[in-house]
C-alpha positions in Angstrom: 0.0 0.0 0.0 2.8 2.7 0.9 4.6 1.8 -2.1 1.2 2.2 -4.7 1.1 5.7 -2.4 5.3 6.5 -3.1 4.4 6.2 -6.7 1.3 7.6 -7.0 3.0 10.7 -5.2 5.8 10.5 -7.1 4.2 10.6 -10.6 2.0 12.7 -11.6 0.4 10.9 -14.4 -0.4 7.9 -12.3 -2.0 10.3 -10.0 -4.0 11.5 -12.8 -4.9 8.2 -14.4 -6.0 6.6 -10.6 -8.4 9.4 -10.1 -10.2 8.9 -13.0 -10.5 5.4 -12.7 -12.9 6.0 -10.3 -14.3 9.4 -11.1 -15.6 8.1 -14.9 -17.5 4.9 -13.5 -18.7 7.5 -10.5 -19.7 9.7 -13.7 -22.1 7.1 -14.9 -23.3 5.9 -12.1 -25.2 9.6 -11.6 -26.0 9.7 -15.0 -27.6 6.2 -14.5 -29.2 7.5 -11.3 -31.1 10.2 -12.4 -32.3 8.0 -15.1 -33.8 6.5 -12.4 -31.4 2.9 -12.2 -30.5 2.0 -8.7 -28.0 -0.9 -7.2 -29.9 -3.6 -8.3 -30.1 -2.7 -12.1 -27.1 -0.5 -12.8 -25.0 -1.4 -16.0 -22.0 -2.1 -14.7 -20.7 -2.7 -17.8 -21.0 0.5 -18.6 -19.2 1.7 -15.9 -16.3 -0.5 -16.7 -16.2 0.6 -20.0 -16.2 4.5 -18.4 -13.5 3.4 -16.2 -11.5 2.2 -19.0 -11.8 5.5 -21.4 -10.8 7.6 -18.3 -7.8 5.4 -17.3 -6.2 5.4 -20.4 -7.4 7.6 -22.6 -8.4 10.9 -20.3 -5.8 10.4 -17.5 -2.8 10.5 -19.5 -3.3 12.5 -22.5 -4.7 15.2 -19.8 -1.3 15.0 -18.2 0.4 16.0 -21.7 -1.8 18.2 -22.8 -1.2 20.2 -18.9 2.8 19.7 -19.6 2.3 21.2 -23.1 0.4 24.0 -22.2 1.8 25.1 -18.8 5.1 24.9 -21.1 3.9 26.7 -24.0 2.2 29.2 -21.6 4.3 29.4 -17.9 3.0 32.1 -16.9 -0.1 32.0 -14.6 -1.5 35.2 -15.0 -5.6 35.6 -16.3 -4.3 36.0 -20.1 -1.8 33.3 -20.3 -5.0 30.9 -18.6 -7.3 32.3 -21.3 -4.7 31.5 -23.8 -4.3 28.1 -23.0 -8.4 27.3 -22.1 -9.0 28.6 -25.1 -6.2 26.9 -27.1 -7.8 23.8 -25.5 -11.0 24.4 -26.9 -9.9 24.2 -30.6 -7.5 21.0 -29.7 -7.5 19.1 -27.4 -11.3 19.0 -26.5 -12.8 17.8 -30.1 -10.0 15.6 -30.0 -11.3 13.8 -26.9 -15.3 14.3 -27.5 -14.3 12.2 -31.3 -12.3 10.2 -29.1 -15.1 9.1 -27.1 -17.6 8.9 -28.5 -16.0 6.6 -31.6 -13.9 4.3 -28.7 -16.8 3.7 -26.6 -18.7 2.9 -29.6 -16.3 0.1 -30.7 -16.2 -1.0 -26.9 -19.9 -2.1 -27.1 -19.4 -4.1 -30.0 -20.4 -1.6 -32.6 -18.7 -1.3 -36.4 -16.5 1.4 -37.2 -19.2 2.5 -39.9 -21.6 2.9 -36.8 -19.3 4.7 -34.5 -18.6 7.1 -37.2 -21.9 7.8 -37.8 -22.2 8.5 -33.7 -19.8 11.1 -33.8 -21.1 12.6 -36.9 -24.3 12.9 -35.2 -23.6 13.7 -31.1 -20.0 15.7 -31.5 -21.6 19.0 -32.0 -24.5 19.1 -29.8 -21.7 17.6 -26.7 -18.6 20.4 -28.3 -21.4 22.8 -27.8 -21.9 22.3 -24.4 -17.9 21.8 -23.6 -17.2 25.1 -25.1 -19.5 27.1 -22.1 -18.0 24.2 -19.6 -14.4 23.9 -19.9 -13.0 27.4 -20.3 -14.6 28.6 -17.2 -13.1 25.5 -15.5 -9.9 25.9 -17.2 -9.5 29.2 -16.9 -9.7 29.0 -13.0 -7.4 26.2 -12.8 -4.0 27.1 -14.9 -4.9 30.9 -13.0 -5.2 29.8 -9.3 -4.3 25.9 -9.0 -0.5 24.5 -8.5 0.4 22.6 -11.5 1.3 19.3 -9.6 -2.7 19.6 -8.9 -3.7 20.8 -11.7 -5.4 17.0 -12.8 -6.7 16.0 -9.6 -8.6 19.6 -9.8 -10.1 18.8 -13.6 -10.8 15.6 -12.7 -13.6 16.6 -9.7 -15.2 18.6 -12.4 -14.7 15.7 -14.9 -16.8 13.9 -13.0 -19.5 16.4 -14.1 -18.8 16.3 -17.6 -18.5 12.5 -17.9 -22.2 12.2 -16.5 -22.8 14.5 -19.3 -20.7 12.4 -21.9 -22.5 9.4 -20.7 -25.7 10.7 -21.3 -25.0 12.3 -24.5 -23.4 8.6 -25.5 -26.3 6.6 -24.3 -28.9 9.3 -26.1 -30.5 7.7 -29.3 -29.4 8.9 -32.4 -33.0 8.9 -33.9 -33.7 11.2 -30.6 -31.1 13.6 -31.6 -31.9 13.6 -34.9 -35.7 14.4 -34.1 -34.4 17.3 -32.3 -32.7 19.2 -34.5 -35.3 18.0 -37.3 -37.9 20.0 -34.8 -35.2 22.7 -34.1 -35.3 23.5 -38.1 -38.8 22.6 -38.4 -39.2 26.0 -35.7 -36.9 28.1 -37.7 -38.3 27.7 -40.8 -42.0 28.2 -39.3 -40.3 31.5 -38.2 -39.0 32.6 -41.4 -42.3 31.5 -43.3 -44.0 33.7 -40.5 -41.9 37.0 -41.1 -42.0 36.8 -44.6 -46.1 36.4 -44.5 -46.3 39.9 -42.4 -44.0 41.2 -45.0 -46.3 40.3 -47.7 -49.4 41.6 -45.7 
């Protein structure tokens, strides 16, 4: 035990990568929750497979992207945060929403052909969402937070935003699709309606 604590101490990335081992599987257990799942039908599967993405996949290429940009950016004054959150926001964050939602996608067994079409339909609707999140998030963390904690402080707010990946992954595409069908449906009532009063 005090030598998995000497080297979760001592690196940085493991530190990273242990936290969200559990804060991803935590992540969609409340998104299973307020579906209204408890203890005895949970899909712990799917937490496994949340556990997995954030071991591998979040912990350590958070830890590089963090080295890249507290190196590109060292200074921790409010414009070199707002630099690197929004630097983030073009990179590394469509990067990891694609990421997702084509890995977990092959993890349940699906084709390539069907996790492409996942991230052609759910990517913008969850970037959209990400870009209000993260640079608020971001922008108080590379400002106020130490960079050895830097990870450990995403990852509480990670846990947030994976309950939100998991629900945005476990949506139905037709259900997304019969949203922005309404969405235009509404616009287009809106342009039909202007363009009567013109007439009138």
């Amino acid at each position: 035990m005090s030598t998995m604590y000497r080297v979760i101490s001592k690196y940085k990335i493991v530190r990273g990568m242990v936290s969200y081992s559990f804060l991803w599987p935590a992540g969609s257990l409340i998104q299973q929750t307020i579906e209204g799942k408890n203890f005895s039908n949970y899909d712990w599967v799917k937490c496994i497979r949340m556990g997995i993405f954030g071991t591998f996949i979040i912990g350590p290429s958070l830890y590089i992207w963090m080295r890249f940009a507290n190196t590109m950016w060292p200074r921790r004054d409010l414009k070199s945060s707002l630099c690197k959150a929004l630097t983030e926001q073009v990179s590394y964050d469509p990067l990891l929403i694609t990421t997702f939602l084509f890995g977990m996608s092959l993890l349940e067994g699906k084709s390539a052909r069907e996790a492409r079409r996942e991230v052609k339909d759910k990517f913008f609707d969850t970037y959209k969402v990400g870009a209000v999140f993260w640079p608020c998030v971001q922008t108080v963390n590379f400002t106020l937070i130490p960079q050895r904690n830097q990870v450990v402080f995403v990852s509480i707010f990670s846990m947030i935003w994976s309950s939100f990946m998991a629900y945005m992954k476990h949506t139905e595409i037709e259900k997304i699709r019969q949203k922005k069908q309404e969405k235009k449906q509404k616009k287009l009532e809106k342009k039909m309606k202007k363009l009567a009063e013109k007439l009138q």
